[in-house]
C-alpha positions in Angstrom: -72.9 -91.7 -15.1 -70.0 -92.0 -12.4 -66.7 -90.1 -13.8 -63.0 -90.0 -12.4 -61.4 -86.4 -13.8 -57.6 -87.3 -13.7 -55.4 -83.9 -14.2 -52.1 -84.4 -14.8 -50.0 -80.9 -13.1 -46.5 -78.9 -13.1 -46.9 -75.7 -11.7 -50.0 -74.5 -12.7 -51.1 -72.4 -10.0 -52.2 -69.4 -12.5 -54.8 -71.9 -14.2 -55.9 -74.8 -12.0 -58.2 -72.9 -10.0 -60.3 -71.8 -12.7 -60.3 -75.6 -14.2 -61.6 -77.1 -10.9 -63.7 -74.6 -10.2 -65.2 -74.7 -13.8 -65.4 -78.3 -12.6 -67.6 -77.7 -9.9 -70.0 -76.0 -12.0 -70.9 -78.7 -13.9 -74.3 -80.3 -14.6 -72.7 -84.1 -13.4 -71.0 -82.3 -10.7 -71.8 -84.4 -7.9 -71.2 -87.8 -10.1 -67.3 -86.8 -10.2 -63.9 -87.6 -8.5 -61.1 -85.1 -9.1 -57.8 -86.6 -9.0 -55.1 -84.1 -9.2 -51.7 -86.2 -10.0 -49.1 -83.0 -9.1 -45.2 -83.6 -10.4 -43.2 -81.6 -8.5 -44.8 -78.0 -8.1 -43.3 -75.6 -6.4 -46.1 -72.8 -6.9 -48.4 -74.1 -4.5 -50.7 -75.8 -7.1 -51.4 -79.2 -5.1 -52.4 -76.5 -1.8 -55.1 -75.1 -4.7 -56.3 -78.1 -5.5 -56.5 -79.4 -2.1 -58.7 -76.4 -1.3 -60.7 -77.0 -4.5 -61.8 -80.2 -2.9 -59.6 -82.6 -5.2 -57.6 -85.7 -4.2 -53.8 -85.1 -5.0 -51.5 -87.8 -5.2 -48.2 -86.2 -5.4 -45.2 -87.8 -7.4 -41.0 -87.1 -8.0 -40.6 -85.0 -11.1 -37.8 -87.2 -11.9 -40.6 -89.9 -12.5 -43.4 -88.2 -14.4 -43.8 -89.4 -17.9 -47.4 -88.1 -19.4 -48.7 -91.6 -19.7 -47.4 -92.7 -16.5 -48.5 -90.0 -14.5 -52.2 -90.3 -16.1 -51.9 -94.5 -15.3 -51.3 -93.2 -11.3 -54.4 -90.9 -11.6 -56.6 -93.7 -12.8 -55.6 -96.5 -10.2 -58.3 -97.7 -8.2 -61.2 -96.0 -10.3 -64.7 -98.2 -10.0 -66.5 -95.4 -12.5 -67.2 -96.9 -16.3 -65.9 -93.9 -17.5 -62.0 -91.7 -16.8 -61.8 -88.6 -18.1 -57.7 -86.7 -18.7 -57.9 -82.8 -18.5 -55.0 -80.3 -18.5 -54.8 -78.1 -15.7 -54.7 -75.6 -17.9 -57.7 -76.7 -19.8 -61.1 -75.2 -18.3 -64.1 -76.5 -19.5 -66.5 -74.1 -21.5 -69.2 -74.4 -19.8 -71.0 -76.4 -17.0 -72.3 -79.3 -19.7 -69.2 -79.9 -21.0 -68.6 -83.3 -19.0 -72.1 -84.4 -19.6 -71.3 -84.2 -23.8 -68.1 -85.6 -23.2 -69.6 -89.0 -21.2 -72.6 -89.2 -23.9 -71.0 -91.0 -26.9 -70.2 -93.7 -24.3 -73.6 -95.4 -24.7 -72.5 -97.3 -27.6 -70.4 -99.9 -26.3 -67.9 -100.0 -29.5 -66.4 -96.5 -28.5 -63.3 -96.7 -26.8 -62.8 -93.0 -26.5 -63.8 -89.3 -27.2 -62.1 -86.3 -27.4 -62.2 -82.6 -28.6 -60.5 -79.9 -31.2 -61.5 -78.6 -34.0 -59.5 -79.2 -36.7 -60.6 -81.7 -39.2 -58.0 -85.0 -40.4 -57.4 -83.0 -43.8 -56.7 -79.7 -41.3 -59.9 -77.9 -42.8 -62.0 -76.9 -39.5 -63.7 -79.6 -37.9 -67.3 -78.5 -38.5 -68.9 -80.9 -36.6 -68.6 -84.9 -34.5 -66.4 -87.3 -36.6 -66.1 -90.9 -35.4 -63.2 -92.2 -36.1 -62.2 -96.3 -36.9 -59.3 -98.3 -38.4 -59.9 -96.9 -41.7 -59.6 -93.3 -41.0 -57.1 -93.8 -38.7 -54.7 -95.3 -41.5 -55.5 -92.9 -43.7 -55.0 -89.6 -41.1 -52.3 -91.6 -38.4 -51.4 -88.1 -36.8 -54.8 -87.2 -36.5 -57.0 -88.9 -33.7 -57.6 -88.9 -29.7 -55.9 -86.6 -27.0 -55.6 -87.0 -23.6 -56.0 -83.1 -22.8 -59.4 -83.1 -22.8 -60.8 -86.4 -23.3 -62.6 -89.5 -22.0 -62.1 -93.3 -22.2 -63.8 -96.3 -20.8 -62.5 -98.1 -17.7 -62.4 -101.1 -18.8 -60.1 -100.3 -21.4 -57.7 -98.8 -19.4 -57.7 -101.3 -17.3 -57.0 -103.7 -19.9 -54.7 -101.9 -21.4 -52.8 -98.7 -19.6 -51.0 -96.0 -21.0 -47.4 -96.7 -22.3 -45.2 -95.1 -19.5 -42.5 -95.2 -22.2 -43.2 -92.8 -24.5 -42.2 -88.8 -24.4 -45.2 -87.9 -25.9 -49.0 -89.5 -28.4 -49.1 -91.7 -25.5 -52.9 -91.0 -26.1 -53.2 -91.6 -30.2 -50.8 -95.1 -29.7 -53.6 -96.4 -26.8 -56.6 -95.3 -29.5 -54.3 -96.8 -32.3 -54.2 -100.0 -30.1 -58.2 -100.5 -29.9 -59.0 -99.1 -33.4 -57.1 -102.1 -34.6 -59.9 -104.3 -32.1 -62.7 -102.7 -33.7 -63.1 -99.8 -31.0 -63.6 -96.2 -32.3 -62.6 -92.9 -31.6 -65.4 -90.0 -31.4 -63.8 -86.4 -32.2 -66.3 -83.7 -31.5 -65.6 -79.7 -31.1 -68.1 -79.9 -28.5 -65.8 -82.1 -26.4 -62.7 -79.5 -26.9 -61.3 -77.4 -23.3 -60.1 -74.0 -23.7 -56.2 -75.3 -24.3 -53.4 -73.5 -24.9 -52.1 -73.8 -28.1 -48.5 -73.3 -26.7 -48.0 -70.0 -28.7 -46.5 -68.6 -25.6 -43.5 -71.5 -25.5 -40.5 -70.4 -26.7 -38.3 -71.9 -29.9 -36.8 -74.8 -27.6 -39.9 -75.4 -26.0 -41.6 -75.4 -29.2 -38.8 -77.8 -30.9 -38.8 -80.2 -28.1 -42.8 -80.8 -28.0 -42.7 -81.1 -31.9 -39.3 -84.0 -31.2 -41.2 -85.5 -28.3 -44.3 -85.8 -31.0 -42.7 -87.2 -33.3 -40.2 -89.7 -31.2 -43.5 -90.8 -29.8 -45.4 -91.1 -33.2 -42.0 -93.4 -34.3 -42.4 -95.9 -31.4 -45.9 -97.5 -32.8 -46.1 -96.0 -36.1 -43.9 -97.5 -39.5 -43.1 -94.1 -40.8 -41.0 -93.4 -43.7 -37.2 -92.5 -43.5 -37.0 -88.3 -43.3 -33.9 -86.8 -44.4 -32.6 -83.9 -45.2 -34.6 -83.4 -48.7 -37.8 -84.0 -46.8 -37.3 -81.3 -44.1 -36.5 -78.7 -46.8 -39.6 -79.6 -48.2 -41.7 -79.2 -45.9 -40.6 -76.1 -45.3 -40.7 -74.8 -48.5 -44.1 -76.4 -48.8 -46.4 -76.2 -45.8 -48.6 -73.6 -44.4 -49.1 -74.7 -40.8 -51.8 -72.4 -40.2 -49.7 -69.4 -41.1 -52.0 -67.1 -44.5 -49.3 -67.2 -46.9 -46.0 -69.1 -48.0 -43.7 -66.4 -47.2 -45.1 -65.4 -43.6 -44.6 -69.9 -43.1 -41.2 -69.9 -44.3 -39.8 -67.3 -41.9 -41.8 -68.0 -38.8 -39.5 -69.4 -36.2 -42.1 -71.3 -34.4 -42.7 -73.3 -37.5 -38.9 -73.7 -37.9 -38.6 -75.0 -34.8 -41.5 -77.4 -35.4 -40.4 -78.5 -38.5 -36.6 -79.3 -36.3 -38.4 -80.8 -33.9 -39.8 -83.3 -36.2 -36.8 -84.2 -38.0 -34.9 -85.0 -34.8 -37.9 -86.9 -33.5 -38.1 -89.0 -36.9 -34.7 -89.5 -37.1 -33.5 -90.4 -33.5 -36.7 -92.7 -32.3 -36.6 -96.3 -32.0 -38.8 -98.1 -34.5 -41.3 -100.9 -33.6 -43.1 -100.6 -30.7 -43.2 -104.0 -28.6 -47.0 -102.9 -27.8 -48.0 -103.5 -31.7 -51.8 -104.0 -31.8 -49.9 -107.4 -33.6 -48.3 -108.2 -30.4 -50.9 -107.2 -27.8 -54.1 -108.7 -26.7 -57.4 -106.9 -25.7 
């Protein structure tokens, strides 16, 4: 199967050249286009890629958005298949893209992606296809564009919203669950991603705010005030081993901040409702 690799870069000259080279190794190899879309570096990370053998398209900072930026990468793709990946998201190993491409063969899969965490947050032991009725259920949980796949035609169809400061990836999924598409979720699929421990607390609040503005654009969440945000704190582990180690870790905080300004200060109702919007 013909793939287009679309990587979405900001100064990530200390991890790109691992990720394409990591590319290179791989068992469909010569069946891949690397498209390196490159906002503004100043580190030299299009010259590495360049030298890595990818195509870079370079754009303004001023006008990257993450959907945006991954729409510029996929223009002109003739491959059934595009696949998103961080720069500073190396593949495993070299059969990594060949899993990834697999679950394509059935035509009702819209997308596939990898992590291992489970909907309920238990560890994701093993694939999980996901439709509409899991997707209701777990509306947070579902396809990322870090390291994942989706099919052309799709795309094509349908592009990423270039409005959105962030789940640009779950709202497109959200979209063609609701035509009877699914999602596949497989820890075999999943990069070696950062999980952003190294971001500071206003990096850390304003990826949790651009999360959750993003999740309040297409989603009909529930008003959060005040009452909820002190319960969530007192209440939720967040991957931390114990209440008390939760409530006093200023990454969480900051999450949890994030989260109440994103619920609180996003516009509601999406004018890309899968009510509004065709396939």
């Amino acid at each position: 199967m013909q793939v287009r690799i679309v990587i979405r870069a900001k100064d990530e000259a200390a991890k790109i050249g691992e990720t394409l080279a990591r590319l290179g190794a791989q068992t469909l190899a010569d069946r891949a286009e690397v498209v390196v879309v490159d906002s503004g570096s100043r580190d030299g990370t299009a010259d590495i890629a360049r030298a890595a053998g990818a195509r870079v398209i370079e754009i303004p900072a001023a006008s990257f958005s993450y959907g945006g930026a991954l729409n510029t990468g996929c223009e002109g793709a003739d491959t059934p298949v595009l696949v998103a990946l961080s720069a500073h998201a190396p593949p495993p190993d070299e059969r990594w893209l060949e899993r990834l491409v697999q679950p394509f063969e059935d035509e009702r899969v819209a997308c596939a992606c990898g992590y291992s965490v489970a909907p309920d947050g238990s560890p994701l032991e093993g694939r999980l296809v996901q439709d509409l009725a899991l997707a209701r259920a777990h509306p947070y949980w579902g396809f990322s564009n870090s390291a994942g796949a989706f099919r052309t035609e799709l795309w094509r169809a349908r592009p990423f919203r270039d409005d959105m400061p962030g789940t640009e990836d779950k709202e497109w999924a959200w979209h063609w669950l609701h035509q009877g598409r699914l999602v596949v979720v497989d820890p075999s699929f999943a990069a070696e991603h950062s999980d952003h421990r190294e971001d500071g607390p206003r990096a850390a609040y304003e990826r949790s705010r651009n999360v959750w503005r993003g999740f309040s654009m297409y989603l009909d969440l529930d008003p959060y005030g005040v009452r909820d945000l002190a319960r969530d704190w007192w209440t939720e582990l967040d991957g931390y081993p114990s209440h008390v180690r939760a409530r006093l870790g200023w990454r969480r905080a900051a999450k949890l901040l994030g989260r109440f300004s994103g619920r609180r200060g996003a516009p509601r109702g999406a004018p890309t409702s899968p009510a509004s919007t065709g396939s």
